[in-house]
C-alpha positions in Angstrom: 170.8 1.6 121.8 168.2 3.4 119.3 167.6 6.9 118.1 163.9 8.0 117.8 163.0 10.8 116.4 160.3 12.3 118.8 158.7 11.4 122.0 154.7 10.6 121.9 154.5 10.2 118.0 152.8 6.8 116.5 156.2 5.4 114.8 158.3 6.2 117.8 155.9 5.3 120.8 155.0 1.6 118.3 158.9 1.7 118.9 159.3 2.1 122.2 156.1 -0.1 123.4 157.8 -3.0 120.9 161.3 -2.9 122.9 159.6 -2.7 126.7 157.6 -6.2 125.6 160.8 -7.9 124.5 162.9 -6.3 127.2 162.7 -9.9 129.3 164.4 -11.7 125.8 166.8 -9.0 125.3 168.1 -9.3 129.4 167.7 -13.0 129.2 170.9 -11.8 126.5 172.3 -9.6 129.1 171.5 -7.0 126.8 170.8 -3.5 127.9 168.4 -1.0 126.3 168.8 2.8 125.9 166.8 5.0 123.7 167.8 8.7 123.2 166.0 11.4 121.4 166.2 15.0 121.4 163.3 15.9 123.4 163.6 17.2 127.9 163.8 15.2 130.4 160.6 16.1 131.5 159.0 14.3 128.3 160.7 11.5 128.4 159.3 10.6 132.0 156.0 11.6 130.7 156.6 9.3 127.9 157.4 6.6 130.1 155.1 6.9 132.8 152.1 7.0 129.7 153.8 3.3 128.0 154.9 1.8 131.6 158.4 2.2 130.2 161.1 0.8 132.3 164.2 0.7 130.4 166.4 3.8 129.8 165.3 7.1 128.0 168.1 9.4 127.6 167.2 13.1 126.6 169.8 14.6 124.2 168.3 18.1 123.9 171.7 19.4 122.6 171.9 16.6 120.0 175.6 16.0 120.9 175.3 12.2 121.3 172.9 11.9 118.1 175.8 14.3 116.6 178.3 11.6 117.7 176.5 8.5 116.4 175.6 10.7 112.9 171.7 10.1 113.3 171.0 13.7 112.4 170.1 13.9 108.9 168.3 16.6 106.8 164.9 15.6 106.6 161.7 17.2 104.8 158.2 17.8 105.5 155.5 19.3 103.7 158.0 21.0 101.7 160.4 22.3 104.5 163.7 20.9 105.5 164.9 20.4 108.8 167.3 18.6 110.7 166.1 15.3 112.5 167.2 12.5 114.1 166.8 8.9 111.4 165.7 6.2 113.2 168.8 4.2 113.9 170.0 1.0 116.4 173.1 0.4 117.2 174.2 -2.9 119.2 176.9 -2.0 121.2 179.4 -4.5 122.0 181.1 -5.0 126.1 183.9 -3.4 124.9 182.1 -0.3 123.7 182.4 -0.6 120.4 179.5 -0.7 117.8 179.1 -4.1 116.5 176.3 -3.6 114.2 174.5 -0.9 112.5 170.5 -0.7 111.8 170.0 2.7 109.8 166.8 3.9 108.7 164.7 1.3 110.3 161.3 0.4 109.7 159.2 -0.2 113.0 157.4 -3.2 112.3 159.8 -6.1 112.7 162.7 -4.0 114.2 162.7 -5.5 117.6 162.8 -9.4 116.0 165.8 -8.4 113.4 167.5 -6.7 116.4 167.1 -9.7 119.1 168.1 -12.1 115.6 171.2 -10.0 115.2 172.3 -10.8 119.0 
């Protein structure tokens, strides 16, 4: 499961486009993927249909599941500061609980260290 920070921006759509080409080597695991950011429903299947995305997008627009998981940081751009979501993955055991934590993750190379950790 990974935390994006916003639908259609060049970091988080690399993202996305990197986990739906390794999707076939992370169910050849039987591993499910689920990303969640705080944007509508409507924009995430925008954002899907636009990258042929077929695993799950969940839409958090309350941020009560990035609340949960503590992805919600203070951020700051351009001088303000804001609360955002860090880009984090979490592999997320059959019994529910989180066996491994990837905070602040870089984009390039995420998807390989993730499928490594598994």
């Amino acid at each position: 499961m990974f935390f994006y920070p916003k639908d259609m921006t060049s970091g988080c759509t690399t993202e996305v486009i990197d986990f739906q080409a390794a999707l076939s080597k992370f169910k050849r695991k039987k591993v499910a993927v689920v990303s969640i950011s705080k944007e509508s429903v409507k924009s995430k299947r925008k954002f899907a249909d636009k990258h042929d995305l077929t695993f799950t997008l969940l839409a958090d627009e309350d941020t009560a599941i990035c609340e949960k998981y503590g992805v919600m940081k203070e951020k700051s751009m351009y001088g303000k500061k804001f609360m955002g979501i860090e880009r984090t993955t979490f592999i997320i055991g059959e019994d529910g609980k989180i066996e491994k934590i990837f905070p602040k993750v870089k984009v390039k190379g995420h998807v390989d260290d993730v499928l490594a950790s598994l």
